[in-house]
C-alpha positions in Angstrom: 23.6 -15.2 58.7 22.6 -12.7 56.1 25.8 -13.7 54.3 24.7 -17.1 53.9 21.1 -16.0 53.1 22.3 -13.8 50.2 24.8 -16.3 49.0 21.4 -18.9 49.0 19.7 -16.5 47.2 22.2 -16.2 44.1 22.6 -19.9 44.3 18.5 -20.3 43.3 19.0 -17.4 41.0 21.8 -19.4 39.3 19.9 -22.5 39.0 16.7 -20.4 37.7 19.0 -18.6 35.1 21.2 -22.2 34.4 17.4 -23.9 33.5 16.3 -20.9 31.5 19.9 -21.3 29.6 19.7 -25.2 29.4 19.2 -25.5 25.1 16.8 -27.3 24.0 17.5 -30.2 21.5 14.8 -31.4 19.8 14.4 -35.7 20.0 13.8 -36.1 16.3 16.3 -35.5 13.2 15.8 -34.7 10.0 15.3 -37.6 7.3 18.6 -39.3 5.9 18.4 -38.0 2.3 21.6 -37.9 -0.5 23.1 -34.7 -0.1 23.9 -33.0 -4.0 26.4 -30.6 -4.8 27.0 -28.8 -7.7 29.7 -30.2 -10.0 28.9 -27.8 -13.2 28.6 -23.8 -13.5 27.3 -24.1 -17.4 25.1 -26.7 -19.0 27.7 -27.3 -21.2 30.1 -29.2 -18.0 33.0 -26.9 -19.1 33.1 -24.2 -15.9 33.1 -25.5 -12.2 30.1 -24.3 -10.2 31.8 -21.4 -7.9 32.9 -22.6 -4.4 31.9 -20.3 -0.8 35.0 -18.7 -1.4 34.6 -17.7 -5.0 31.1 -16.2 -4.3 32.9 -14.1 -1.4 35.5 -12.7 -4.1 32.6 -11.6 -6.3 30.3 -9.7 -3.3 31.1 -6.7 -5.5 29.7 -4.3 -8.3 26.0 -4.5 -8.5 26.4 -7.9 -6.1 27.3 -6.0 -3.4 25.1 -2.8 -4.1 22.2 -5.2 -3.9 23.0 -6.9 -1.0 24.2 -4.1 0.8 20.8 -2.7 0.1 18.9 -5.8 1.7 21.1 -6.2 4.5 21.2 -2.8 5.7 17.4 -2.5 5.6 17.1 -5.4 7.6 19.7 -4.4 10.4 17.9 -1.2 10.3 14.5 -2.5 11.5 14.2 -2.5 15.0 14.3 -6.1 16.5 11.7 -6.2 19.2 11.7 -8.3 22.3 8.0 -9.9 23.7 6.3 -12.3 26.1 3.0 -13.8 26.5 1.5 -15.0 29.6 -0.9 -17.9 29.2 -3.5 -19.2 31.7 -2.2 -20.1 35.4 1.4 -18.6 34.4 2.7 -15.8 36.7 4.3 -12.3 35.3 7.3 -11.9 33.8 9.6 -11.0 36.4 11.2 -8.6 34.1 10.5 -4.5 32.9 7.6 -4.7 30.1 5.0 -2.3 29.1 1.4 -2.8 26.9 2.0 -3.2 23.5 -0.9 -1.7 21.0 -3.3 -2.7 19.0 -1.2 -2.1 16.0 1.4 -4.2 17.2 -0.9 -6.6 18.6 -2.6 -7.2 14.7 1.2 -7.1 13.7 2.1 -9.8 16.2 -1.1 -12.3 15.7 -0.5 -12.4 11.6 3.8 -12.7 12.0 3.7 -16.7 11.5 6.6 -16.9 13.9 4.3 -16.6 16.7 1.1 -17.2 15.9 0.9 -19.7 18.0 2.0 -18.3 20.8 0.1 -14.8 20.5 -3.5 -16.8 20.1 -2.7 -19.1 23.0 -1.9 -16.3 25.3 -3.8 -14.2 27.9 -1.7 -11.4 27.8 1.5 -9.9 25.0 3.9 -7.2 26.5 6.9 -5.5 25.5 9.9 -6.5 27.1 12.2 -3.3 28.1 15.5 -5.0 29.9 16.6 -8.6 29.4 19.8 -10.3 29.3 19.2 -10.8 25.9 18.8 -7.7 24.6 21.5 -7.1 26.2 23.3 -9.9 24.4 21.6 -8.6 20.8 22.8 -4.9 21.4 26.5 -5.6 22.6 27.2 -8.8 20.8 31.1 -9.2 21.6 34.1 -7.0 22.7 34.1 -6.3 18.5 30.9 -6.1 17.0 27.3 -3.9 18.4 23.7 -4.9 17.2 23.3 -3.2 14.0 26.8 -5.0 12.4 25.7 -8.3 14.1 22.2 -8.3 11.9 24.0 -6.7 9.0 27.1 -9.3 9.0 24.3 -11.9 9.1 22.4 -10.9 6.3 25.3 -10.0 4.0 26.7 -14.1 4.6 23.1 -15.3 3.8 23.3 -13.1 0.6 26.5 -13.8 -0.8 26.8 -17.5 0.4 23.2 -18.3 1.6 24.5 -19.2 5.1 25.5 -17.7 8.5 26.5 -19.1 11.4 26.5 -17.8 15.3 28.8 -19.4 17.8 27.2 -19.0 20.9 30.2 -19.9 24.0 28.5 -20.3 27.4 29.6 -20.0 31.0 29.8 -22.6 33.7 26.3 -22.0 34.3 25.5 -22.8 30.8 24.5 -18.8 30.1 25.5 -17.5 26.6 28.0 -14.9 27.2 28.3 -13.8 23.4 27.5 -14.2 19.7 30.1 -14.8 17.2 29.6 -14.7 13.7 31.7 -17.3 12.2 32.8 -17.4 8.8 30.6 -19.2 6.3 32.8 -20.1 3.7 35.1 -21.5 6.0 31.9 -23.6 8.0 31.7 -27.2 7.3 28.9 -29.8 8.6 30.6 -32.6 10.0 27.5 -36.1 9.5 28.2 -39.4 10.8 27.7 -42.3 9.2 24.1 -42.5 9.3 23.8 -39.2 7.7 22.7 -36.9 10.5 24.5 -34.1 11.9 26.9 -34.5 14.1 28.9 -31.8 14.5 30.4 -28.0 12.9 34.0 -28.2 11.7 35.7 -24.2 11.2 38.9 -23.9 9.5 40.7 -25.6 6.6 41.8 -29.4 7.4 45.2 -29.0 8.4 44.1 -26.6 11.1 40.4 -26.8 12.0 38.3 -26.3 14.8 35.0 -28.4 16.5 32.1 -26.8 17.3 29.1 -28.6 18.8 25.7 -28.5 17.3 24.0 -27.2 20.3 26.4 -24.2 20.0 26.2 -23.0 16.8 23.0 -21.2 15.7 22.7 -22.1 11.8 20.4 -19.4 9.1 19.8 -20.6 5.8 18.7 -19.6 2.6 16.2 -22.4 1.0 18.1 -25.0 -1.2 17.1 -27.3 -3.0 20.2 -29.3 -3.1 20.8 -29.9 0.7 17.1 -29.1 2.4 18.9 -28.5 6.3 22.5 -27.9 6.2 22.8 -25.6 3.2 21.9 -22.4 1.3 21.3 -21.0 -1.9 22.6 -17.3 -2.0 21.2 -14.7 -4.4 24.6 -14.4 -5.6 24.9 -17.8 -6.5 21.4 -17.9 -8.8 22.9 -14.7 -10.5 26.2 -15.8 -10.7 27.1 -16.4 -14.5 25.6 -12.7 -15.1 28.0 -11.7 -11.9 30.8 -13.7 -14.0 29.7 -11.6 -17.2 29.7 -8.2 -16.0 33.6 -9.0 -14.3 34.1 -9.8 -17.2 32.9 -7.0 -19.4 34.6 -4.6 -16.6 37.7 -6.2 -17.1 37.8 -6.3 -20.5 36.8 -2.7 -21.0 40.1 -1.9 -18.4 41.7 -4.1 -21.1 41.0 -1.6 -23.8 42.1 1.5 -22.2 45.4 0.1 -21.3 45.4 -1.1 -24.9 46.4 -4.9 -24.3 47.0 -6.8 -27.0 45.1 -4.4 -29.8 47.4 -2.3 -31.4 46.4 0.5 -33.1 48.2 0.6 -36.2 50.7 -1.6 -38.1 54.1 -0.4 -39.6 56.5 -2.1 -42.1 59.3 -1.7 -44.0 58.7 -1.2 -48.1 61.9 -0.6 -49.2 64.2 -2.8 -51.5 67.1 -3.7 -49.1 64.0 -5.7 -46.8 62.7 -5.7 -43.2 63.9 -3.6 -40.2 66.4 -4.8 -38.1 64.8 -5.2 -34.3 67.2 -2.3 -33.1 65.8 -0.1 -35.9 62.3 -1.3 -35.4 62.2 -0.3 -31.7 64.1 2.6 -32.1 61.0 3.8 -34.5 58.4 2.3 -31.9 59.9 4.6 -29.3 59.4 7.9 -31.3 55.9 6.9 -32.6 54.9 6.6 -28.9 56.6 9.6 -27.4 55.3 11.8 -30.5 51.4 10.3 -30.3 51.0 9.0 -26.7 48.3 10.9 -24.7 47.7 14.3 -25.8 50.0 13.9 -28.9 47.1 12.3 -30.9 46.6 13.9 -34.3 49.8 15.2 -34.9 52.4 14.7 -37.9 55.6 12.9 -37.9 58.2 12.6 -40.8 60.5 9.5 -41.2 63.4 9.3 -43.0 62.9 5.6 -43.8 60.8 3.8 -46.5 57.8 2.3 -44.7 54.1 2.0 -44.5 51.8 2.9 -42.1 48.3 1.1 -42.0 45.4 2.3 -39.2 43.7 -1.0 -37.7 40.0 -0.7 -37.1 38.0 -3.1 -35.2 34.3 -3.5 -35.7 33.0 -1.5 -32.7 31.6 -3.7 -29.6 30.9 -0.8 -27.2 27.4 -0.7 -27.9 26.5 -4.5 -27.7 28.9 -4.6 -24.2 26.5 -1.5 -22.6 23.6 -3.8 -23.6 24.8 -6.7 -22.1 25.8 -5.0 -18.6 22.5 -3.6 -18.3 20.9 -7.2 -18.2 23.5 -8.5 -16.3 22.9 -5.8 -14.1 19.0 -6.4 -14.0 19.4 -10.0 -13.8 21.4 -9.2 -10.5 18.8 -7.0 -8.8 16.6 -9.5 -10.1 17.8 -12.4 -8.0 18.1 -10.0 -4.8 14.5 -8.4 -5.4 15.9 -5.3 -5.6 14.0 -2.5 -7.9 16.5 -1.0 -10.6 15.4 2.4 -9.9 17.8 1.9 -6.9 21.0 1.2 -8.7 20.7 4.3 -10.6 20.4 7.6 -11.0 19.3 8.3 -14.6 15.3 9.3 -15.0 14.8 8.8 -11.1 12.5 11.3 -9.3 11.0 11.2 -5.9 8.4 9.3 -6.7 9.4 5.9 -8.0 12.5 6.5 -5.8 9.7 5.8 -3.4 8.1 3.0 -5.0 11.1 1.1 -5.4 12.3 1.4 -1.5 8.7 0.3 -1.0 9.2 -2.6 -3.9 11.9 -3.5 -1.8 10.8 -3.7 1.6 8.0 -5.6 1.0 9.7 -7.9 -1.8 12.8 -8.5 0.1 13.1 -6.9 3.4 9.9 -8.4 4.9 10.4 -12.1 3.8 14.3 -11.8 5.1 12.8 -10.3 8.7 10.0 -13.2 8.4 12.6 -16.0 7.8 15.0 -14.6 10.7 12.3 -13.9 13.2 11.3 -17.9 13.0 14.5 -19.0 13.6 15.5 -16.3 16.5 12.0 -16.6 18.3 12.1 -20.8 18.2 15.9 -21.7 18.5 17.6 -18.4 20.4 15.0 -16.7 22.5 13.8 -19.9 23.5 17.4 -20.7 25.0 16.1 -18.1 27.5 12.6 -18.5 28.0 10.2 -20.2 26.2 7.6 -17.9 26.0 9.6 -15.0 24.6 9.2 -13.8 21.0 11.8 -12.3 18.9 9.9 -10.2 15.8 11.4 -7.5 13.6 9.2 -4.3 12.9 7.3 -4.3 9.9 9.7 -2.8 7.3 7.3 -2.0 4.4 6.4 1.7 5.1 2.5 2.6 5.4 0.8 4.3 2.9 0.8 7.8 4.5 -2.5 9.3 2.3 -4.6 5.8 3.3 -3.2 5.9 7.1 -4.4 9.3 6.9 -7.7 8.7 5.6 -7.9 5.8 8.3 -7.0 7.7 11.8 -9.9 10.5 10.3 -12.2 8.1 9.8 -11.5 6.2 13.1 -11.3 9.6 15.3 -14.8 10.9 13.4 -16.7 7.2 14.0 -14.8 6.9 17.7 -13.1 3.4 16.6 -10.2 5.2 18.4 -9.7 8.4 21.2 -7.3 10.6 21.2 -4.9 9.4 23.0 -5.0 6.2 21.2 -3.9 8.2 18.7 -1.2 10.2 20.4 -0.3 6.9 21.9 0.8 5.6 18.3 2.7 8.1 17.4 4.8 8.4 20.7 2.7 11.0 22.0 1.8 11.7 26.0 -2.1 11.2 26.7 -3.6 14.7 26.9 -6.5 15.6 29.4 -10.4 15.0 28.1 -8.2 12.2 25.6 -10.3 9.1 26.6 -13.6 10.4 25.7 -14.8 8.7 22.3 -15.6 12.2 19.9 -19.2 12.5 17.9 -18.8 11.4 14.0 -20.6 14.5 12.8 -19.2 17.2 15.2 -15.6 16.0 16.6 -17.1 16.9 20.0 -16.6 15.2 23.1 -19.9 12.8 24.4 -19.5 14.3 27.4 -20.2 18.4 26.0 -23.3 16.8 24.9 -26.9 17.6 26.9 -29.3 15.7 26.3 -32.5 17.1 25.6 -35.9 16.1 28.0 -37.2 12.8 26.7 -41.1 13.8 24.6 -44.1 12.4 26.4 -44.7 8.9 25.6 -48.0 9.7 23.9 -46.1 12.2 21.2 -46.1 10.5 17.9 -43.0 11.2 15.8 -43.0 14.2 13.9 -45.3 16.4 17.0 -43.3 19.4 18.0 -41.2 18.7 21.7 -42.6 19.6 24.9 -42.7 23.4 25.6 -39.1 24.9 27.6 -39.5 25.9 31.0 -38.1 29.2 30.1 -39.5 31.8 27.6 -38.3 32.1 24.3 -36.2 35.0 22.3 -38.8 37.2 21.2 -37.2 37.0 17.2 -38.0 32.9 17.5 -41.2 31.4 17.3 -39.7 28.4 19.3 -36.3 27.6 21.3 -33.4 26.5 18.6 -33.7 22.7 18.9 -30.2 21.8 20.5 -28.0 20.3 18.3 -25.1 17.6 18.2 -23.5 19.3 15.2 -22.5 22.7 16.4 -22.7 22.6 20.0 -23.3 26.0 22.3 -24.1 28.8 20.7 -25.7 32.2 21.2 -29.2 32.9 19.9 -28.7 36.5 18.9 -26.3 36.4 16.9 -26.5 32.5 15.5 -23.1 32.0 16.1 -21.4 28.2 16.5 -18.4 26.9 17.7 -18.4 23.3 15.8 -15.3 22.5 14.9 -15.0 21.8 10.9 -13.0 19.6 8.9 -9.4 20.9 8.0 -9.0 18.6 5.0 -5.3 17.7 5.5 -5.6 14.4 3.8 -7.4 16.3 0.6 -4.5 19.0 0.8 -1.7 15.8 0.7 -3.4 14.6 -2.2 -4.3 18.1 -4.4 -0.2 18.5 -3.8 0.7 15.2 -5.4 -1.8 16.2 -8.2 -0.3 19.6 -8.2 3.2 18.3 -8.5 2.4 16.0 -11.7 0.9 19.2 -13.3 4.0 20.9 -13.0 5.6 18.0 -14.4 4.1 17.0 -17.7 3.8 21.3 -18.3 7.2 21.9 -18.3 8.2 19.1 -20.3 6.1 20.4 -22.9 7.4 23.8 -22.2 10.7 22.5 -22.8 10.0 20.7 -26.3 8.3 24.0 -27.2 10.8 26.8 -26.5 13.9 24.5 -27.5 12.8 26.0 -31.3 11.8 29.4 -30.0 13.1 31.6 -27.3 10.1 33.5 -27.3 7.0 31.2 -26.2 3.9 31.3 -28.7 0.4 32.6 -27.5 -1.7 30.1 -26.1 1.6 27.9 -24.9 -0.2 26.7 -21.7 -4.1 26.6 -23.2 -3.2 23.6 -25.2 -2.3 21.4 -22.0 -4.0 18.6 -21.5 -6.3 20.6 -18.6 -9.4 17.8 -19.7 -7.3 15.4 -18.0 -5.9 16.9 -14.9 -10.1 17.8 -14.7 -10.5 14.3 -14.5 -7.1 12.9 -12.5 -7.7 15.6 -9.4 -11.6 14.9 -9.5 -11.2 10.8 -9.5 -8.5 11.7 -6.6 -10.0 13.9 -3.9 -14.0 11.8 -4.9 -13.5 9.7 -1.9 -12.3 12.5 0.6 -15.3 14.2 -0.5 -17.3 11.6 -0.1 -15.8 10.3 3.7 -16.3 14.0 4.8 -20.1 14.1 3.0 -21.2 11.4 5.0 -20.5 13.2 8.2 -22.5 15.8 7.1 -25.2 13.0 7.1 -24.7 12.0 10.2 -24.9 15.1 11.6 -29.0 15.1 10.9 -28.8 11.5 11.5 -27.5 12.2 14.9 -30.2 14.9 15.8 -32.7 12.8 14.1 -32.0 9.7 16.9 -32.0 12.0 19.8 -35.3 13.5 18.8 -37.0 10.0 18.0 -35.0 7.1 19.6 -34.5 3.8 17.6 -36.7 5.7 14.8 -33.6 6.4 12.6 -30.7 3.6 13.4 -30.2 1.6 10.4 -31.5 5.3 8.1 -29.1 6.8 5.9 -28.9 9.1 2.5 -29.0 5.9 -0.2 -25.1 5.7 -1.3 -25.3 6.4 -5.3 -27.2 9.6 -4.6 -24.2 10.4 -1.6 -21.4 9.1 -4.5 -23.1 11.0 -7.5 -23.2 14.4 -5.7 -20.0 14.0 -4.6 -18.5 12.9 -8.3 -20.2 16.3 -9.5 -19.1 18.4 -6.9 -15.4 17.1 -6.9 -15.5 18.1 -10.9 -16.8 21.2 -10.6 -14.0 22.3 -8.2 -11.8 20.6 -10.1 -12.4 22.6 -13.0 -12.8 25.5 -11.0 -9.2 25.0 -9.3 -7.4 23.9 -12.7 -8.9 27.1 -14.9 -7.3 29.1 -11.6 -4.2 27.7 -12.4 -4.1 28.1 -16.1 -5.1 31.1 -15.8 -2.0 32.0 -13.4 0.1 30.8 -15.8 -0.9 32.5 -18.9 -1.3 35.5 -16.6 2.7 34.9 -16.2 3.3 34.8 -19.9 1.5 38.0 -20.2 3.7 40.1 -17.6 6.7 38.4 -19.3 5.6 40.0 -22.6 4.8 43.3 -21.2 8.5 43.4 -19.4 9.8 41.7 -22.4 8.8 45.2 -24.5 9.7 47.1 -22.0 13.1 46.3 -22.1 13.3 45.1 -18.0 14.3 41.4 -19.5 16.5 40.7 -22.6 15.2 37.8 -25.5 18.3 35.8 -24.1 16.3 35.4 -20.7 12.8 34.9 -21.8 12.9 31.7 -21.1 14.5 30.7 -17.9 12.1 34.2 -16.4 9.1 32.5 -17.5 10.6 28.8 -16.1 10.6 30.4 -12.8 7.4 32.2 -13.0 6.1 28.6 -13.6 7.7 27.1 -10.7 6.3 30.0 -8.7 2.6 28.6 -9.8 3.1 25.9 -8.4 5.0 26.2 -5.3 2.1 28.7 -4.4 -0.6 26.0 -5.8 1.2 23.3 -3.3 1.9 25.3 -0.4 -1.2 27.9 0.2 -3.6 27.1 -2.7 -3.8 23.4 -2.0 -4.2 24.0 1.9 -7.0 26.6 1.0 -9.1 24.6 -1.5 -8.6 21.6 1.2 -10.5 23.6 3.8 -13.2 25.1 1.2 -14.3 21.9 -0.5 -14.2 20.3 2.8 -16.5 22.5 4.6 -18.9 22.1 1.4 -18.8 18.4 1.2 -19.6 18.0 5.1 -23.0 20.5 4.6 -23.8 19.4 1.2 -24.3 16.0 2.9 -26.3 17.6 5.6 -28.7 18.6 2.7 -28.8 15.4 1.0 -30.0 13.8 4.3 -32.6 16.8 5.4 -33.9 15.8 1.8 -34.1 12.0 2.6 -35.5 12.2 5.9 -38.3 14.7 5.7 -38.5 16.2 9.0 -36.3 19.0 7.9 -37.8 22.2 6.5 -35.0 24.2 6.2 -31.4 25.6 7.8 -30.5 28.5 9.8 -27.5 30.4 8.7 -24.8 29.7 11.9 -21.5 32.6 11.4 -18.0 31.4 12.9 -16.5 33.7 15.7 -14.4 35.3 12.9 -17.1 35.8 10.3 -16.7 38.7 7.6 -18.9 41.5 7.0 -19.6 39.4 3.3 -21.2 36.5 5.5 -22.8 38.3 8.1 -25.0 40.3 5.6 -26.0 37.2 3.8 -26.8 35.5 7.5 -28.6 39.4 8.4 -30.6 39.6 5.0 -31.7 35.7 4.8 -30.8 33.7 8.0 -32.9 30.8 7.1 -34.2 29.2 4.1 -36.1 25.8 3.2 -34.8 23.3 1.0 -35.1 24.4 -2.2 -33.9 28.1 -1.5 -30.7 29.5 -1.6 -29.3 31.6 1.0 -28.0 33.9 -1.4 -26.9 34.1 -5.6 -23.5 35.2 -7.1 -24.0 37.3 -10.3 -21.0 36.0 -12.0 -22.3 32.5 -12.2 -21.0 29.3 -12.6 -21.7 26.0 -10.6 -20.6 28.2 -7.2 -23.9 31.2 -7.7 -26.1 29.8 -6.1 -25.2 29.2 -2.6 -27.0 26.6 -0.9 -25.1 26.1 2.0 -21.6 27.5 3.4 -19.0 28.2 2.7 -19.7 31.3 0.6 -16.4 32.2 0.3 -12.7 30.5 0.3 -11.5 29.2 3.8 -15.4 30.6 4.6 -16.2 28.8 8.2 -19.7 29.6 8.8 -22.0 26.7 9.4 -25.5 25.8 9.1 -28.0 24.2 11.2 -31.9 22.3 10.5 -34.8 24.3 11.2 -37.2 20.6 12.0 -40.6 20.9 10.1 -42.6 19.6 13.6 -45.9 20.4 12.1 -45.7 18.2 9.6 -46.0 20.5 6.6 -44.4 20.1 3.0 
């Protein structure tokens, strides 16, 4: 009985996997329409427009570097299976998991599924399915990767691919086959439709049925549903050109059909005989041939020897293959900086993989995801999706910027974040984190609500516990900087690290280094002892301005939550008072335009200032006879280097945490200006606080607004200190001393 029961059970299972299999054939065909092919290469109607099988014989040189470029990136993006549940449907019966919100944006603007994403209740990843099993082991002789790859490389060289898909008795696909394109023929009938796939040349052939071959095309224009227009093909007179430059510059190493020189007989008895003329071709070979060139050879008979020059061609041939080549990569979207190696550095290496995934990649993921999601994957089910990741890499420095920004306004938690990027969820993750503080809402006490009959600005209801006899009232509690003991005005808020700031002061690091030693170069190639002054006469004005305009709006993201750090307080002392208050943007934007120019300044007169210090010990070890003249130059390359590798490793991390730390409490004290309930601020010292800090916090541990804590002798826009830090990688903090009675 359970035999029977069992066998019943496969039987449904069958049926169930036989419907899920059944193709769908759509009732209507495509218009009857005349069908054009291409009789001409030229406009002249001399050359024959290149058949499938000359445009696979030319998949090479810069052809097949291009499309081996586009096809690989495409076989490299991970081909993702999903499915969406829709009102009154049940759940997949098959291993998914939650997809993100990324992916979930990703999936709603991908118009392969539009549709089916806005229509549906739910979206999940799907983990095991008979067909990604069929996607990652195509057939006993192909995996995944070559299957997308293979695909791709027909579509670029003929502007076509074809999948046979064979089935079992039950009508399940039980592989993919890539057939070969050039050898693919639509069979119509007579009203024009398709009928039917014929493989193979006539006198051998084979029939395929529509339903079982699984077309991709290229648009063309010539024949709108049964044919494609390679990249190869729109480039293919310059492919042509280049062939034949190649071959004709092999031509003219082997010396076919150009001789070099002429010899004839002068004498008065005639001509050479043909004997005599080869016997003297011999020994002019076997003396010059190779590394014989130059040499002198004496003849015993009367002739003359003329040289034959040809008007040189080698430049105009260079010039033609480097149009050819860019009309290539021009057709195939792919950048030139990736078909060479000449003036390429890391960064437009980097543009041009990000050219091409988002000029080529993405539109050749776009055009296969529409046709796997709506005539494969729905062979299967119909509400599975078929969607390639998005291949055009994320701006790291604005992704950055974002997941701050999101973390510090509590658009996302933690392990949202760690969720992205692969992570497991860590305790105390869910809980949204405070803008101003990056403390969880939970650490947060609220204080006792004020009598109802308190108007704003009146001083709060009197603790039930005495104060510290050193305070004239309890330290109002704070969002910003969270416990903290009275004594010794200590914090433990958590300040910003400025990574983001330190990615971009080492891009702007890297293109200093950059345009000084190429004029370091020009200089000492006259000189191999560098003049005075070599490295005041950089342009330092405009790395002032390039590393101020850069790190303006990290200074400014970071300033405003220093303003919402009193904006915070502010709403917890008088509720619905301060919602929609803020610091007015041009004055938040101006300070920070100053203050990102005055460390600018400050951090490039640091660095100039390194380097002529360099140039100094080189002169001094120079005259001391430790280096020789003949090394001047390559000790004081190195010594520049060594600037900046220190500037992009520990300066730029340093200067990060400094300039954040001042932007987050200089916007503190552009909002305790604003609001005018503020008086003043309270020195707060970090747990590690040096003995420099703690006598500034001991000597004036609070000031009002237009007071400094303390005033630097050697002056410049850092003497007066207004607000932490007071040093480099200084991490004391500040906090408002509220003006309750109302006085100026």
């Amino acid at each position: 009985m359970a035999g029977i029961i069992t066998r019943a059970i496969a039987w449904l299972d069958a049926i169930e996997a036989a419907r899920y299999a059944k193709p769908v054939i759509t009732k209507s065909e495509p218009p009857l329409a005349p069908i054009e092919s291409e009789t001409y290469l030229d406009a002249y109607g001399v050359n024959d427009a290149p058949t499938q099988g000359q445009l696979i014989k030319s998949y090479r040189g810069t052809a097949y570097a291009c499309a081996n470029l586009c096809a690989q990136a495409v076989a490299a993006t991970p081909l993702r299976l999903y499915v969406t549940t829709g009102r009154g449907q049940a759940k997949p019966r098959v291993e998914t998991r939650a997809v993100s919100r990324k992916t979930m944006q990703w999936l709603s603007q991908n118009p392969s599924c539009t549709k089916q994403v806005a229509g549906a209740v739910d979206v999940e990843e799907v983990l095991e399915h008979p067909i990604l099993e069929l996607l990652q082991n195509v057939n006993r002789e192909l995996d995944g990767f070559s299957l997308m790859e293979i695909t791709d490389l027909y579509m670029e060289v003929v502007g076509s691919a074809y999948w046979y898909l064979p089935r079992d008795p039950l009508r399940n696909i039980e592989a993919i086959w890539i057939l070969q394109s050039q050898f693919v023929t639509p069979v119509y009938d007579k009203a024009g439709k398709l009928k039917e796939y014929k493989y193979g040349s006539e006198d051998k052939s084979k029939r395929f049925s529509k339903d079982d071959i699984l077309p991709f095309y290229l648009p063309s224009l010539g024949n709108l549903y049964n044919d494609g227009y390679s990249p190869l093909r729109a480039a293919y007179e310059s492919v042509l050109m280049e062939e034949n430059g190649k071959a004709h510059a092999a031509a003219l190493q082997k010396n076919n059909a150009r001789p070099d020189m002429l010899v004839w007989a002068t004498g008065e008895g005639g001509g050479l005989g043909e004997d005599e003329s080869k016997r003297l071709e011999r020994r002019f070979n076997r003396k010059f041939r190779e590394g014989g060139t130059g040499g002198i050879m004496v003849v015993g008979d009367e002739v003359d020897i003329r040289p034959l020059n040809f008007p040189p061609k080698d430049v105009q041939f260079a010039l033609m293959a480097n149009l050819n080549k860019e009309d290539i990569a021009n057709a195939y979207g792919v950048p030139m900086s990736l078909l060479q190696t000449k003036d390429v550095n890391r960064a437009n290496a980097e543009a041009g993989h990000y050219q091409l995934a988002k000029n080529a990649v993405l539109p050749r993921c776009r055009r296969l995801d529409q046709r796997l999601t709506q005539r494969f994957a729905v062979l299967f089910d119909p509400r599975l999706i078929l969607i390639f990741d998005d291949p055009v890499p994320e701006d790291r420095e604005f992704m950055l910027k974002k997941r701050q920004a999101d973390l510090g306004m509590g658009v996302l938690v933690i392990n949202e974040a760690r969720a992205e990027d692969g992570r497991e969820p860590v305790e105390g993750g869910d809980i949204p984190l405070v803008p101003s503080s990056m403390s969880t809402l939970e650490s947060i006490v609220d204080p006792p609500d004020p009598p109802p009959q308190l108007m704003p600005g009146a001083p709060p209801a009197a603790p039930d516990e005495e104060p510290d006899e050193e305070e004239d009232k309890p330290a109002p509690k704070s969002v910003a900087h969270g416990p903290r003991d009275k004594v010794g005005r200590k914090h433990n808020r958590r300040l910003p690290k400025g990574r983001a700031l330190a990615e971009t002061l080492q891009g702007q690091f890297r293109k200093q280094q950059t345009v000084i030693m190429k004029r370091f170069k020009a200089i000492t190639k006259e000189s191999w002892r560098p003049p005075d002054g070599i490295f005041d006469g950089a342009p330092w004005s405009e790395f002032d301005i390039s590393m101020a305009n850069a790190s303006r709006g990290h200074l400014t993201v970071t300033a405003t939550e220093g303003v919402d750090v009193v904006k915070s307080d502010l709403q917890r002392r008088f509720p619905g008072e301060f919602d929609s208050w803020s610091v007015p943007p041009v004055k938040l934007q101006e300070a920070m335009a100053q203050a990102s120019m005055d460390f600018s300044v400050s951090t490039n007169n640091t660095t100039r200032l390194a380097l002529n210090d360099a140039l100094g010990k080189l002169r001094t070890e120079l005259a001391e006879g430790i280096i020789t003249e003949g090394n001047t130059v390559s000790a004081l390359t190195a010594r520049v280097k060594g600037v900046f590798e220190d500037a992009e490793t520990y300066r730029a991390q340093r200067i990060a945490v400094t300039e954040s730390n001042r932007a987050i409490h200089q916007g503190e004290r552009l909002a305790a200006q604003e609001c005018g309930y503020v008086k003043g601020f309270r020195w707060l010292l970090s747990d590690d606080a040096c003995e420099q800090c703690k006598a500034v916090a001991a000597k004036m541990p609070e000031v009002d607004l237009t007071s400094p804590f303390t005033v630097d002798d050697k002056g410049g826009p850092y003497a007066e200190i207004y607000h932490p830090p007071l040093h480099p990688n200084c991490q004391c903090s500040m906090m408002e001393v509220f003006n309750w009675e109302g006085e100026e």
